[in-house]
C-alpha positions in Angstrom: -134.2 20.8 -4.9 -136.1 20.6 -8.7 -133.3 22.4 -10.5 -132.9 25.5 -8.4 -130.3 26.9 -6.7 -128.8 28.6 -3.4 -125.7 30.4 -2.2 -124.8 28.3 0.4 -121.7 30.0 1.5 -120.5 33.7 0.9 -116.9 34.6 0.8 -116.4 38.1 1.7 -113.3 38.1 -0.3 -113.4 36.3 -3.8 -110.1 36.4 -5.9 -110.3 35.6 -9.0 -107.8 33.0 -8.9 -109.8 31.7 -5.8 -113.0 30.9 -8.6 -110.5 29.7 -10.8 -108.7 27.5 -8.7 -112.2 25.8 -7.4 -113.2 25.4 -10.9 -110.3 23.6 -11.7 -110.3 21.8 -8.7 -113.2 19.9 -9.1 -112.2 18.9 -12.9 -109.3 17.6 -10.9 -110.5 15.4 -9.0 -113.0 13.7 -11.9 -110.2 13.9 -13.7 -107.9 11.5 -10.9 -111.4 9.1 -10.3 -111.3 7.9 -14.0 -114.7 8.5 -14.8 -115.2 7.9 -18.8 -116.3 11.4 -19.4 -115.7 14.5 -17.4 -117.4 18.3 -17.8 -118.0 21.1 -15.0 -121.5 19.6 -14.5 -122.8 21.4 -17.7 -121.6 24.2 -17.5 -118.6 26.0 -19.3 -115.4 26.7 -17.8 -113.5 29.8 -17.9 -111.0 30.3 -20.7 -108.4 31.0 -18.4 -108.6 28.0 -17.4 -108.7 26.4 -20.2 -104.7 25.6 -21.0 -104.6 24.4 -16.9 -107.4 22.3 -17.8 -106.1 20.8 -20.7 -102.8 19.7 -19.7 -104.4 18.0 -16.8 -106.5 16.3 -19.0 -103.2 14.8 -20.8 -101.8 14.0 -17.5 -104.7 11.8 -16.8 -104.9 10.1 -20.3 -107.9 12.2 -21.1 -108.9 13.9 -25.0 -109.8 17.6 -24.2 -112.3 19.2 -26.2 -113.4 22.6 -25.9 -115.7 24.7 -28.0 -116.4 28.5 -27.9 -118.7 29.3 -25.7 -122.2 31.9 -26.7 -120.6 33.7 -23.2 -117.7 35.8 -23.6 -114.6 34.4 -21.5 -116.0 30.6 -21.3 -115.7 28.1 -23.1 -117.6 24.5 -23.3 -115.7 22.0 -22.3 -115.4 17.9 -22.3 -112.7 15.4 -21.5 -113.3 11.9 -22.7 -110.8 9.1 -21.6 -108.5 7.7 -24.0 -109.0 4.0 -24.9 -105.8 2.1 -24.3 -104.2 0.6 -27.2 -103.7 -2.9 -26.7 -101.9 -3.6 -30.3 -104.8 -6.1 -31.6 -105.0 -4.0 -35.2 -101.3 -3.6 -36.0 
């Protein structure tokens, strides 16, 4: 595809709790696989989101971070997982 991109489907109809809801879907579900490190495949999310986002993120043992974004109502995001503690330094 060299980088480009294509509307593959068009809703007639897009709420914008649809767009949010898909957003946060997908952080979902990378969220749930465990993956070490989990973004919105470089791209920011929407601050509205952001609080959903976040307590997911705790749910699935993950460190939200999230940095203002240079686009008004985004925000950068990144989850990284939390390392367990297995008491070896106490």
């Amino acid at each position: 595809m060299g980088g480009e991109f294509s509307l593959l489907i068009s809703f007639d109809d897009r709420p914008k709790d649809f767009v949010h809801g898909v957003e946060f879907g997908m952080i979902w579900e990378r969220l749930k696989q465990g993956e070490e490190e989990v973004t919105n495949g470089g791209f920011p999310v929407r601050l509205q989101n952001q609080e959903l986002i976040y307590r997911a993120c705790e749910h699935f043992g993950y460190q939200a971070h999230f940095k203002q974004c240079w686009v008004s109502g985004w925000v950068d995001f990144i989850a990284i997982k939390k390392q367990e503690d297995y008491g070896i330094f106490e």
